[in-house]
Backbone bond lengths (Angstrom), bond angles and torsions (degrees), N, CA, C in turn:
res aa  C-N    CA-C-N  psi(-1)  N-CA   C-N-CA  omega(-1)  CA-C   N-CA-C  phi
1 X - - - 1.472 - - 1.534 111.39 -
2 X 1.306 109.36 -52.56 1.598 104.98 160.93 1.373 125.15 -25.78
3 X 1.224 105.73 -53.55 1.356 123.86 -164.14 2.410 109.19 -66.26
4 X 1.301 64.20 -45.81 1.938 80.20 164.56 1.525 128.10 -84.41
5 X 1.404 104.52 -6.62 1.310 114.13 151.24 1.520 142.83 -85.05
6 X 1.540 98.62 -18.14 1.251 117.56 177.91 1.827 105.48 -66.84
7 X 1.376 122.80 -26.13 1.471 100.33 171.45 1.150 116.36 -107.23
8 X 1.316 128.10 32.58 1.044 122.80 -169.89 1.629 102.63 -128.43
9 X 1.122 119.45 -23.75 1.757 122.79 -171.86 1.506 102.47 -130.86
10 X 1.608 121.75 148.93 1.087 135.59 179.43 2.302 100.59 -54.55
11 X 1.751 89.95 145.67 1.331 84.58 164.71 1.435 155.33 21.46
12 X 1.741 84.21 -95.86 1.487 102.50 -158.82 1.880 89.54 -100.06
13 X 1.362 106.83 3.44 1.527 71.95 -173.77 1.997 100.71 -115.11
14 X 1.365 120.43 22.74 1.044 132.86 157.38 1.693 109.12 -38.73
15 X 1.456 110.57 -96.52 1.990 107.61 172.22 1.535 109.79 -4.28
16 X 2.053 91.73 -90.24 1.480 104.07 -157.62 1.656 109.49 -55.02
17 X 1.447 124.47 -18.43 1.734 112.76 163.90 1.891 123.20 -92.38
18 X 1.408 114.17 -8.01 0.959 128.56 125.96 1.464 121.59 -31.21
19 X 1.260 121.68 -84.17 1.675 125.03 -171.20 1.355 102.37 -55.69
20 X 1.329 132.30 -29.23 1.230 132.44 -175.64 1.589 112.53 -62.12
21 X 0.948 96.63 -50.98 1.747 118.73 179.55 1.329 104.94 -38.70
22 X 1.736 104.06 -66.06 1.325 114.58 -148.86 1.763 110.95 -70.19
23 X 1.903 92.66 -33.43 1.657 104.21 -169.01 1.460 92.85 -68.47
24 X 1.346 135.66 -29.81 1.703 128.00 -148.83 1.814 90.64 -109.27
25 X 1.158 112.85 16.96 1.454 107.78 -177.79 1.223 123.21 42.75
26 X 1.327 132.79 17.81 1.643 149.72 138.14 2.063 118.59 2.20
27 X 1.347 91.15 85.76 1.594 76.74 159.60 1.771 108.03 -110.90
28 X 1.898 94.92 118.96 1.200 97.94 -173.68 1.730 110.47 -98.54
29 X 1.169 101.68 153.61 1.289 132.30 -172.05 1.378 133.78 -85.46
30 X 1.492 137.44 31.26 1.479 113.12 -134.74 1.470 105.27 -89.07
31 X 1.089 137.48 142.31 1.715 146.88 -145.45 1.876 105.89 -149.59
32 X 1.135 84.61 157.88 1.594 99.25 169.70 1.183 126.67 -52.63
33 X 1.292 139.29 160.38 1.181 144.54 -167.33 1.649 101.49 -68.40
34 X 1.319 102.15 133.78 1.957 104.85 162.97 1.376 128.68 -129.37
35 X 1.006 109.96 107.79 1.515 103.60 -153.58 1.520 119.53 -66.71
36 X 1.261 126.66 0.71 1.618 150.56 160.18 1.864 119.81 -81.81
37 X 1.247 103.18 -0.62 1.366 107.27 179.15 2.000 106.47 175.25
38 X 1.375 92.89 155.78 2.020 102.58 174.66 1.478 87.68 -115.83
39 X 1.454 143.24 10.35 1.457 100.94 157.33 1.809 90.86 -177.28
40 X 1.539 123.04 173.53 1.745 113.37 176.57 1.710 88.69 -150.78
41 X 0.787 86.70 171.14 1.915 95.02 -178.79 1.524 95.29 -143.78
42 X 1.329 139.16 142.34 1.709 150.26 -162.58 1.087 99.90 -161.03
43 X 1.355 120.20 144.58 1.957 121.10 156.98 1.562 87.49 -94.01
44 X 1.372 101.08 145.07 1.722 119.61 174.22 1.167 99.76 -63.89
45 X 1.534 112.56 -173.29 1.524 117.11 160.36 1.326 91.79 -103.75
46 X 1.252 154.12 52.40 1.210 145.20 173.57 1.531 100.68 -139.67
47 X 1.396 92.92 -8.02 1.995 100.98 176.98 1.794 108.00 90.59
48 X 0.982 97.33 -12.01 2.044 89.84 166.98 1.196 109.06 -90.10
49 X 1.542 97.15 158.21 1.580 117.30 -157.90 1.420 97.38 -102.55
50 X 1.238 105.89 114.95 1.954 112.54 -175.13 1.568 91.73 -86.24
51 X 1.517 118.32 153.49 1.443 126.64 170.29 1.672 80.82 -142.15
52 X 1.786 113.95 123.74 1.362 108.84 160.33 1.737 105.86 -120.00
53 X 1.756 110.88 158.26 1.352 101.32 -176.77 1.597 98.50 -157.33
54 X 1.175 99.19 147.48 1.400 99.33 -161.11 1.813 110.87 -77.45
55 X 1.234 120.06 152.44 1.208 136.23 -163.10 1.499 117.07 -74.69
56 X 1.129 94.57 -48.01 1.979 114.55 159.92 1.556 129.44 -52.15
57 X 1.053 102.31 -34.70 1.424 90.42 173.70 1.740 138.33 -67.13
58 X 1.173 114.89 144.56 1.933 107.80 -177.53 1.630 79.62 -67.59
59 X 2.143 85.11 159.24 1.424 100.64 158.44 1.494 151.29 -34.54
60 X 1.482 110.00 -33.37 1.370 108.93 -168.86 1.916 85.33 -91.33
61 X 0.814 137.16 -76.57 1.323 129.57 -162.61 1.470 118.99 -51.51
62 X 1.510 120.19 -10.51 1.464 142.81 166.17 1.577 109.46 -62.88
63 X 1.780 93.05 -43.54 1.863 93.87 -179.06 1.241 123.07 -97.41
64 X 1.749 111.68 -5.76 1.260 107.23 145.24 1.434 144.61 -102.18
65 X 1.295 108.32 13.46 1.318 106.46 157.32 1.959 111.88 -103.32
66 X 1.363 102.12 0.17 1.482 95.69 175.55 1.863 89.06 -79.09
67 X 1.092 132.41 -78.21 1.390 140.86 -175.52 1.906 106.11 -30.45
68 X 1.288 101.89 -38.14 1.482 95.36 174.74 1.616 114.09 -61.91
69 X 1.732 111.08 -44.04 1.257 101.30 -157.69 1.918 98.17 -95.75
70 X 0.992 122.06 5.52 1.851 120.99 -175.30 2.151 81.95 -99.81
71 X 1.580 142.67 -22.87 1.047 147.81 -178.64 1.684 103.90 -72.08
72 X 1.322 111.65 -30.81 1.920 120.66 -172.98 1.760 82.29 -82.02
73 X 1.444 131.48 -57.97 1.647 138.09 -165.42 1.779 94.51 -37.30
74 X 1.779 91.42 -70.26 1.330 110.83 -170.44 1.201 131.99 -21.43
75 X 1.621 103.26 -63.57 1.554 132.39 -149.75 1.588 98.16 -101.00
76 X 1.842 122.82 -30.40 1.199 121.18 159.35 1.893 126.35 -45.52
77 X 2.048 110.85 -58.89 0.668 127.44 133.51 1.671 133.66 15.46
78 X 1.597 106.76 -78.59 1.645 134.39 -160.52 1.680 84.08 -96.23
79 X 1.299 128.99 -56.74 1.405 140.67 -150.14 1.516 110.80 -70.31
80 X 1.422 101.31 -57.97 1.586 125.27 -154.61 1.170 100.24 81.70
81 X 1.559 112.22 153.04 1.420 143.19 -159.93 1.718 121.61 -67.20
82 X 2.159 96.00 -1.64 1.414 95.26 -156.54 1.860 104.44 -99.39
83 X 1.778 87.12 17.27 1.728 95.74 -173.30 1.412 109.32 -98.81
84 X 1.465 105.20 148.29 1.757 104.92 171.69 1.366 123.75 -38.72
85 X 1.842 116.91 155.46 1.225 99.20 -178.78 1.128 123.98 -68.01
86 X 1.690 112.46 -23.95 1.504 124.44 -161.56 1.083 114.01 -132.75
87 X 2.044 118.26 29.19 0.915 119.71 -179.34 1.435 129.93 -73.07
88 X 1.341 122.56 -154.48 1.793 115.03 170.95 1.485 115.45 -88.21
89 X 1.684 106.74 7.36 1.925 87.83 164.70 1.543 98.09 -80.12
90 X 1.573 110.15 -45.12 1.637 114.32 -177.30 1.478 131.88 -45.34
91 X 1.457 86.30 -39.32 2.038 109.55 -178.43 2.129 92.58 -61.34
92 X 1.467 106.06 -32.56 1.226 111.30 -150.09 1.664 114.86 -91.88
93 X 1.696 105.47 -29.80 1.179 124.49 148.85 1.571 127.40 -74.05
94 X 1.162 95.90 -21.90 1.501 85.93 168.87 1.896 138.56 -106.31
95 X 1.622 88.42 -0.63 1.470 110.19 160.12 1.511 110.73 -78.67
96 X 1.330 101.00 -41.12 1.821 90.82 174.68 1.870 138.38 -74.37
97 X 1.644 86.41 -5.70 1.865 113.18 -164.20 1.523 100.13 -87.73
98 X 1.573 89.30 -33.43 1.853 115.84 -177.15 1.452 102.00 -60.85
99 X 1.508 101.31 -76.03 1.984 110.49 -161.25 1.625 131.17 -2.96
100 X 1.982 85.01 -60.44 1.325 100.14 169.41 1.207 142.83 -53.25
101 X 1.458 111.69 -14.48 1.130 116.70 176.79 1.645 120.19 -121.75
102 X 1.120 119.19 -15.06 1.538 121.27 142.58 1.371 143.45 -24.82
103 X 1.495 105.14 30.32 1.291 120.36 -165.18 1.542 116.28 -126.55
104 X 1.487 124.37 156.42 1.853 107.93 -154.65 1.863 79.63 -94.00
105 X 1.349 132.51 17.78 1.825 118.64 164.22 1.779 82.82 -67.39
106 X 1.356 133.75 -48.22 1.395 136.34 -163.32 1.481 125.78 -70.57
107 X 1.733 89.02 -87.89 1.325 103.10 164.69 1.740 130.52 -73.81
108 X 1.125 117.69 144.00 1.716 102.93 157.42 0.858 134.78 -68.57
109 X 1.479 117.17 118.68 1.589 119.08 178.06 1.608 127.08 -19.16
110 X 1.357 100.58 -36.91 1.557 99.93 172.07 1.737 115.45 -66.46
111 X 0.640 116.32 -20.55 1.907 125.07 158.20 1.665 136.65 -94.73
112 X 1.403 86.18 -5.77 1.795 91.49 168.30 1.479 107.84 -55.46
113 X 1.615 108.69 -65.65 1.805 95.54 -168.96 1.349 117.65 -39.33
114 X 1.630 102.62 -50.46 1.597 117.68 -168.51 1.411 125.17 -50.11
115 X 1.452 102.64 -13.32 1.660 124.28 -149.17 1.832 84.70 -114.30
116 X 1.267 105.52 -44.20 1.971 103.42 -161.78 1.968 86.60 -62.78
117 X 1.731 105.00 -57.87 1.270 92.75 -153.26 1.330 128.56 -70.23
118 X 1.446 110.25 -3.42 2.075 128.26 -159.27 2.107 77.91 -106.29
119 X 1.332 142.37 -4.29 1.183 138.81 164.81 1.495 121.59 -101.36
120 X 1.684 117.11 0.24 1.366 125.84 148.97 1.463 124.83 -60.76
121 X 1.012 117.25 -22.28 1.267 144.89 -165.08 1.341 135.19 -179.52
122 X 1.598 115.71 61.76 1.358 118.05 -157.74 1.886 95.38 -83.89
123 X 1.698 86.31 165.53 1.204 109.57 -162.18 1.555 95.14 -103.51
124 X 2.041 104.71 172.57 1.749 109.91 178.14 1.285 97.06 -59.93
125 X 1.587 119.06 -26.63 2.037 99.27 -167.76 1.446 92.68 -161.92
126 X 0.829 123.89 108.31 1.802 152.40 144.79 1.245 85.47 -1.28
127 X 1.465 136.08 -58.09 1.884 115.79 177.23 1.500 127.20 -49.26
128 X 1.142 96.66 -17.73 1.730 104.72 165.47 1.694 121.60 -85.82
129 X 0.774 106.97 -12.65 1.673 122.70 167.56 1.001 116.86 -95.29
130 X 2.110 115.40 54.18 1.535 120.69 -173.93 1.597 137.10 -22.16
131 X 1.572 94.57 -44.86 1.530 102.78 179.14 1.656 109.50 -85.75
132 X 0.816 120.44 -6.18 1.842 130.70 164.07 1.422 100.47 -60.61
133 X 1.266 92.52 -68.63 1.549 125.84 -164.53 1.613 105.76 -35.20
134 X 1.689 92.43 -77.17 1.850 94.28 177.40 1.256 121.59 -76.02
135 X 1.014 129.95 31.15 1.249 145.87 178.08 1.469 106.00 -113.58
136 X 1.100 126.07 -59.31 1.480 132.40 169.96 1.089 106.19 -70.81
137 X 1.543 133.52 3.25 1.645 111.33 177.56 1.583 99.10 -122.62
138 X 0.895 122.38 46.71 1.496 147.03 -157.56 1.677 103.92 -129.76
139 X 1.116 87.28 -25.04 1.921 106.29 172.99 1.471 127.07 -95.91
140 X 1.481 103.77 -6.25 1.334 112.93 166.74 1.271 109.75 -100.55
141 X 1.373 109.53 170.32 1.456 138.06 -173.45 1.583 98.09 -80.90
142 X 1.328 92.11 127.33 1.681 111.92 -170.36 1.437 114.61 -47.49
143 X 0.827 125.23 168.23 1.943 134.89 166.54 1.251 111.27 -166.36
144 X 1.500 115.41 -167.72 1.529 120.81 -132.82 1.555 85.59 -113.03
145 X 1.807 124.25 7.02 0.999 87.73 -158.36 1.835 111.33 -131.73
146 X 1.510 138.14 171.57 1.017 117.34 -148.03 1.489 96.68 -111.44
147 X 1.716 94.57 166.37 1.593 83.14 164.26 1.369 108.53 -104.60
148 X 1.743 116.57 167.23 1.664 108.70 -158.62 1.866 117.20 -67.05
149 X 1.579 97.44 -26.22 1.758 101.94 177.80 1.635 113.56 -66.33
150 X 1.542 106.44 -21.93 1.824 98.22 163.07 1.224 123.10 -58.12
151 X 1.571 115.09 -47.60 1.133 119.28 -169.57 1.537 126.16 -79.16
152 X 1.642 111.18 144.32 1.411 98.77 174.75 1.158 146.64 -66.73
153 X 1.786 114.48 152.62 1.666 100.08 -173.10 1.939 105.10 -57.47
154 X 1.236 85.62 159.12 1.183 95.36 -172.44 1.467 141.08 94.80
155 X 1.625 93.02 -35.30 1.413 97.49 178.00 1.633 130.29 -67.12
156 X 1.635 104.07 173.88 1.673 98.32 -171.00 1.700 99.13 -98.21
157 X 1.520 113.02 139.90 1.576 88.73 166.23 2.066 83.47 -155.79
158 X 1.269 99.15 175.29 1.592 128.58 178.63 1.073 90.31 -100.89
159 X 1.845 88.43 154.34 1.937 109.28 152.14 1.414 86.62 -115.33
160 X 1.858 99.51 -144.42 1.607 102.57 -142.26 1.491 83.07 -97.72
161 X 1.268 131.13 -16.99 0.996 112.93 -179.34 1.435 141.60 -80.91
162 X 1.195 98.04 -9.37 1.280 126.98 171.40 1.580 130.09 116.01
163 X 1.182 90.29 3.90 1.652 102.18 -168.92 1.385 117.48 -86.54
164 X 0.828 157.65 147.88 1.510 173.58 15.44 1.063 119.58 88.66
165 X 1.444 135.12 123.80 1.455 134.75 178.64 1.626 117.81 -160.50
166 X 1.210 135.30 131.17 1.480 128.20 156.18 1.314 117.15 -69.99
167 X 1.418 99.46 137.67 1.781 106.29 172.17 1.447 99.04 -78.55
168 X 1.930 117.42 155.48 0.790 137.28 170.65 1.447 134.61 -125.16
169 X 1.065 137.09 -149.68 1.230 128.25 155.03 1.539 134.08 -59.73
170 X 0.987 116.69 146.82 1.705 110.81 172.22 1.394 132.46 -79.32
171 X 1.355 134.72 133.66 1.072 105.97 -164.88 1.865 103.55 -151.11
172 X 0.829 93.71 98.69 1.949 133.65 -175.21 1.493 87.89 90.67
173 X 1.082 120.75 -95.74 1.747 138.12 176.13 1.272 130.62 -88.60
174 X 1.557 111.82 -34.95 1.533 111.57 173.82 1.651 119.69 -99.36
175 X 1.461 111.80 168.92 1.384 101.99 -177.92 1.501 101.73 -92.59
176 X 1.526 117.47 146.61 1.473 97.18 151.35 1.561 116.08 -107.93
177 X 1.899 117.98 151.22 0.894 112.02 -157.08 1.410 92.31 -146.58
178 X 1.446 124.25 133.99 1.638 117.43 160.67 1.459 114.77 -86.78
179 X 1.569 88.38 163.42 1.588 96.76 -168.76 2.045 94.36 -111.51
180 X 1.460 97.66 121.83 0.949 120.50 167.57 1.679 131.95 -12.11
181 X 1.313 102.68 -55.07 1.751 107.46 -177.74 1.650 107.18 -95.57
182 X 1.356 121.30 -17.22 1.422 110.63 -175.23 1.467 110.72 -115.58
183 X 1.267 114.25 -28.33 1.659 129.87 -173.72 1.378 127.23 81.06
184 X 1.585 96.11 20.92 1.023 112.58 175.66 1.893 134.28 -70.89
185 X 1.464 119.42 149.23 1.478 85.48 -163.55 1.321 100.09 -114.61
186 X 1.531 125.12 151.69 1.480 131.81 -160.79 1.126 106.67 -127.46
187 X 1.856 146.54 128.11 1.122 114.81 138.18 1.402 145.89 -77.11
188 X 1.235 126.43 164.08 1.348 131.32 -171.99 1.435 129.81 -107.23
189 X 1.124 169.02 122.29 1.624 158.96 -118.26 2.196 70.38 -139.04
190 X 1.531 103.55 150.46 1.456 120.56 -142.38 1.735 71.92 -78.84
191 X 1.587 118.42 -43.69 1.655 122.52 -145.84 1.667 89.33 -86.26
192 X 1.145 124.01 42.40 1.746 103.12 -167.34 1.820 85.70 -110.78
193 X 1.243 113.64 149.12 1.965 136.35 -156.91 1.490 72.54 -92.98
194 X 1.637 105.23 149.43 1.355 115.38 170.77 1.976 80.81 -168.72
195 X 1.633 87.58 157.23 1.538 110.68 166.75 1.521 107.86 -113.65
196 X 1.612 97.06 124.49 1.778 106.62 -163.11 1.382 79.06 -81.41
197 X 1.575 126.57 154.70 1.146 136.39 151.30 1.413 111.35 -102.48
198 X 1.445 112.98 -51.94 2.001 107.84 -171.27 1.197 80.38 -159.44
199 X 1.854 105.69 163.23 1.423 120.66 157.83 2.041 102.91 -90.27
């Protein structure tokens, strides 16, 4: 497993998420891309603890959603099962699973701040922590496609699913935007991938 970790997570933090694995009895999963989630954690019906994580992702966001989802094992574990998924034992287990690896042997300095302050209070998914977000996706391999705060109000663009929508106004943090065939209105998180079609 080591060995299958080595392309998937930065360096130095191969071992110490290694040991994690082994102490939390972790059978990990790594799977295809899903565009509804980077990783799920389940007890089998056979009683093993599945950790799945998607295959696509660069390293640093690979080791934090592995640490996010062995933090749900953890804090379930210590908690019992009758606690939120993403409540403050989780926020609390998973700031401490984190610490260790918050360090520029790991991360790049250009993500330490981003990383200390979205671990004061981490969120169900690091994509909601916009400036996390585009910051860590800055580490992937480029594409064609935008994020929605580039684009202009007004304009028409797709997601992955295929649907259609005008951007709109902003409103505290998210955009709101209707969707083309129903007129329905959606909000948008600023870092969310879209294909601009036209203004």
């Amino acid at each position: 497993m080591a060995n299958v970790l080595t392309k998937y997570l930065p360096p130095m933090a191969v071992e110490p998420a290694f040991n994690l694995i082994k102490t939390y009895g972790v059978h990990l999963k790594i799977v295809n891309e899903r565009k509804t989630r980077h990783g799920d954690y389940r007890k089998m019906p056979d009683g093993t603890l599945q950790i799945t994580v998607n295959a696509n992702l660069n390293p640093y966001r690979f080791l934090i959603t592995l640490i996010h989802e062995i933090a749900h094992l953890k804090a379930f574990q210590e908690f019992g099962f009758q606690i939120k998924p993403h409540g403050k034992e989780w926020k609390r287990t998973f700031t401490l699973l984190m610490l260790p690896f918050i360090n520029p042997n790991i991360f790049p300095q250009e993500l330490l701040p981003y990383l200390a302050r979205h671990f004061k209070n981490p969120k169900a998914s690091s994509d909601t922590d916009a400036q996390l977000a585009i910051k860590l996706k800055s580490y992937d391999p480029p594409t064609d496609k935008n994020y929605i705060f580039e684009i202009p109000t007004g304009s028409i663009f797709k997601i992955y699913n295929g649907k259609v929508f005008k951007k709109g106004l902003q409103r505290v943090k998210r955009y709101e935007c209707v969707e083309i065939a129903t007129g329905k209105v959606y909000l948008f998180q600023p870092n969310a991938e879209v294909e601009f079609i036209k203004n």
